[in-house]
N, C-alpha and C positions, 0 to 999 in steps of 0.2 A: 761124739763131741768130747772136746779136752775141758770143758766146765759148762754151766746151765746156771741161770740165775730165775728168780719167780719174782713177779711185781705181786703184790698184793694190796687187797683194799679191804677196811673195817668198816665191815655191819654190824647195824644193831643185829638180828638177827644171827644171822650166821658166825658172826665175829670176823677172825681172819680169813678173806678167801683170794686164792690164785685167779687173778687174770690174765696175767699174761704168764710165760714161757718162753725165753730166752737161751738158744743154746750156740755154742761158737763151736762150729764145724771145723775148722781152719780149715785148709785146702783140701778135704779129703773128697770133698764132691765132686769138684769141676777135675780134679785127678783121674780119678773113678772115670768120668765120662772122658774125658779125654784120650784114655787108657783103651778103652772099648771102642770108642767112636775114631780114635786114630784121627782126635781133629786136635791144633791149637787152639786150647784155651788159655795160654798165658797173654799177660797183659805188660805194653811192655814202657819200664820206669825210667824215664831220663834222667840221666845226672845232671849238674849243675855246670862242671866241666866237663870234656870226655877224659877219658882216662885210658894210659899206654898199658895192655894187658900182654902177656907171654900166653900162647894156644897152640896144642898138639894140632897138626893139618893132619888126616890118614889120609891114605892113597890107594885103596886096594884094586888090585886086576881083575877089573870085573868081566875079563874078557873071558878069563879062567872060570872066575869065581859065580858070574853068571848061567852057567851050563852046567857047574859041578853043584849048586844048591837050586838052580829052577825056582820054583816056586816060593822056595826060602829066602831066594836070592838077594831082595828087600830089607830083609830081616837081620840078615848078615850084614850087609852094608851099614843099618841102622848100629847095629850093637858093635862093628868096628866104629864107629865115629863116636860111641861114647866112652870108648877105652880110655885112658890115663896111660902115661909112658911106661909107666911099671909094667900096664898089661900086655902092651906092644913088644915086652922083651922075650928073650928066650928064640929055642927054636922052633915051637908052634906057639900060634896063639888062641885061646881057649876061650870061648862064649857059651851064654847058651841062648839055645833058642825053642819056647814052647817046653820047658823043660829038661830039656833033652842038650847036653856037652858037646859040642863042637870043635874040634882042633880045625886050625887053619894055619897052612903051610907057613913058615915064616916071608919066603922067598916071594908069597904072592900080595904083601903086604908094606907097603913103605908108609912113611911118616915124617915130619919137619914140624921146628917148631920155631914159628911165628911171633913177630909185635903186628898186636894191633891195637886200632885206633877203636873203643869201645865208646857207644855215645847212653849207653844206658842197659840198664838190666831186666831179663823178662823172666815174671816171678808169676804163681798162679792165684789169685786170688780167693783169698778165704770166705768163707760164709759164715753171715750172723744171721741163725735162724728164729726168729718171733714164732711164738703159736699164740693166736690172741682168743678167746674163747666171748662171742658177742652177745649171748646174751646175759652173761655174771658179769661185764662192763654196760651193757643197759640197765640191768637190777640195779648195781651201784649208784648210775648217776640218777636213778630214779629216786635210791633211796636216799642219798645225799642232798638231793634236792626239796624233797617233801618235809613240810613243819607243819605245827597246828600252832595254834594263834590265837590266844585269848580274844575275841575283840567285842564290846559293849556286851558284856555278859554271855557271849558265845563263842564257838568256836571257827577261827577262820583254817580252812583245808590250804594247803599254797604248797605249789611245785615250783621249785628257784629253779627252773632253768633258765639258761642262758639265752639272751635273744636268736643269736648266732644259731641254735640248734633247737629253735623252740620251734615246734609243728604247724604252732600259730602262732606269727608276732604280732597282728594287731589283731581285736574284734569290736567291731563297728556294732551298735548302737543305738538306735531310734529312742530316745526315753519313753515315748508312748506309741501305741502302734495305733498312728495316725497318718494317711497318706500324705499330709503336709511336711509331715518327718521321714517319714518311709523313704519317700521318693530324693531326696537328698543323699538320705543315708547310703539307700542302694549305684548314687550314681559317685558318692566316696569310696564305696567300695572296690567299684570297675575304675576309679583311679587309684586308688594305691597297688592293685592287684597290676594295673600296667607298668607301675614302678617297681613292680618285681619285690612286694612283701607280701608274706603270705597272712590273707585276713580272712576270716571267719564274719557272717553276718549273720545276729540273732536280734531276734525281734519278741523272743517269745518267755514271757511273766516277767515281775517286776526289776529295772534296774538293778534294783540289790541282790535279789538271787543270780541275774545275769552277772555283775561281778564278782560272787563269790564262783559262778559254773565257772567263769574262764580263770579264775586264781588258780581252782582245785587242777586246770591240767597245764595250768603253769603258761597262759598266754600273757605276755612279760605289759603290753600294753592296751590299752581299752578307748574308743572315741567317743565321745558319746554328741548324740546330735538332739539340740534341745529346741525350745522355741526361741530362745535368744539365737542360736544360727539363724535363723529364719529374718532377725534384726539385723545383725552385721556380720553375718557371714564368717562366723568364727565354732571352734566346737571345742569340746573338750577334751584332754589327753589325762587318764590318768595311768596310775606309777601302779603295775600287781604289788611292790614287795613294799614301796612308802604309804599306800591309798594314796600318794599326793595327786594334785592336780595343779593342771595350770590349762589355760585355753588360749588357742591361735587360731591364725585364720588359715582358711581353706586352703585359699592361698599355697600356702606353707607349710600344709600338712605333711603331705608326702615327705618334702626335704626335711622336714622336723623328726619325725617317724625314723627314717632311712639314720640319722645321726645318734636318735636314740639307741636303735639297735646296734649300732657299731660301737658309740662310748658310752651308752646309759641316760638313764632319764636325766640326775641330776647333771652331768656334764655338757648336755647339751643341753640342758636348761638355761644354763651360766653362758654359755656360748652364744645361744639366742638372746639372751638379754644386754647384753655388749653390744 
């Protein structure tokens, strides 16, 4: 590599640590294989106009030069065609091939030089190689995420992650674990899970500790199904990182939900309310 940069990220803990690795190979790989594998790897760059070039043509007698190298024969042909006029002079012309100096008679060699009509350039391209290390970027966004929170004389646990990447985006809710609510709740749940969000359903000890369980591993939003659903068919949504709440109808859970996780609680709040 002709240079290497490190991404890094601050922890409490650890302080500064490397996540990522960054190195620019430039062409030296696809070279490397090309070189061994005897395949094109260039890639080839159009100009914008074509462009009149000057090019040595070689000519050699392979009728000669095929039966006098055999096997090599290949080889020789390749490394006359990448001669330069310089090399083509004199009375022998000198390659090598496999290490090994080759004269080649002058006589069995001709050459001319050419306009042509060039419509673009074939260059190899370079490598930018990443090494990402996944679990010192899962620590981070772990620990970036996680706060404690004063709240009514205690302490609230919360993992800010992101809805987009959060394990659970919604968890559904019964306020009491009563079949009047259960049975709602569970059939909220088999509809948002067919709108393709991923929900959790907990039924088990009070509300309040069920909100703080799904703060602490960072489920972004909470439903909660009360006896007023039961009235008009509405529940409630609240906010992991504001406790806000607001409540909509059934209705419109899902697309409510789905909006929140893509721009957030309160902007699709604002949205729904227009």
């Amino acid at each position: 590599a002709v240079d290497c940069w490190d991404a890094e990220v601050l922890t409490d803990r650890f302080g500064w640590v490397e996540i990522v690795g960054i190195a620019d190979r430039t062409d030296y790989d696809l070279s490397s294989h090309a070189e061994h594998s005897k395949k094109d790897l260039s890639v080839l760059i159009e100009y914008d106009t074509p462009k009149q070039v000057e090019r040595i043509v070689v000519k050699p007698d392979m009728s000669v030069i095929g039966p006098l190298y055999k096997g090599n024969a290949g080889k020789v042909l390749a490394a006359l065609i990448d001669l330069g006029e310089e090399g083509l002079g004199g009375d022998e012309i000198k390659i090598e091939i496999d290490g090994e100096m080759i004269a080649i008679p002058r006589d069995l060699v001709e050459y001319e030089t050419v306009i042509e009509e060039v419509r673009g350039e074939r260059v190899i391209p370079h490598v930018i190689e990443p090494s990402f290390g996944i679990d010192r970027i899962i620590y981070a966004a772990l620990e970036h995420s996680f706060s404690e929170e004063p709240v009514e004389g205690e302490t609230r646990n919360v993992l800010h992650l992101p809805a987009e990447i959060a394990p659970v985006q919604v968890a559904v809710l019964p306020l009491l674990t009563r079949d009047e609510l259960i049975t709602p709740a569970l059939a909220i749940t088999k509809t948002l899970r067919e709108n393709e969000v991923f929900v959790s359903y907990d039924d088990s000890g009070t509300i309040g500790r069920r909100y703080r369980r799904n703060d602490e591993i960072g489920t972004p939003f909470s439903v909660t199904i009360d006896y007023e659903t039961l009235d008009d068919d509405t529940v409630t949504i609240r906010d992991r990182d504001s406790m806000a709440q607001i409540r909509v109808s059934v209705g419109e859970l899902a697309e409510t939900l789905r909006a929140m996780i893509k721009h957030g609680f309160s902007a699709a709040t604002t949205q729904s309310s227009q």
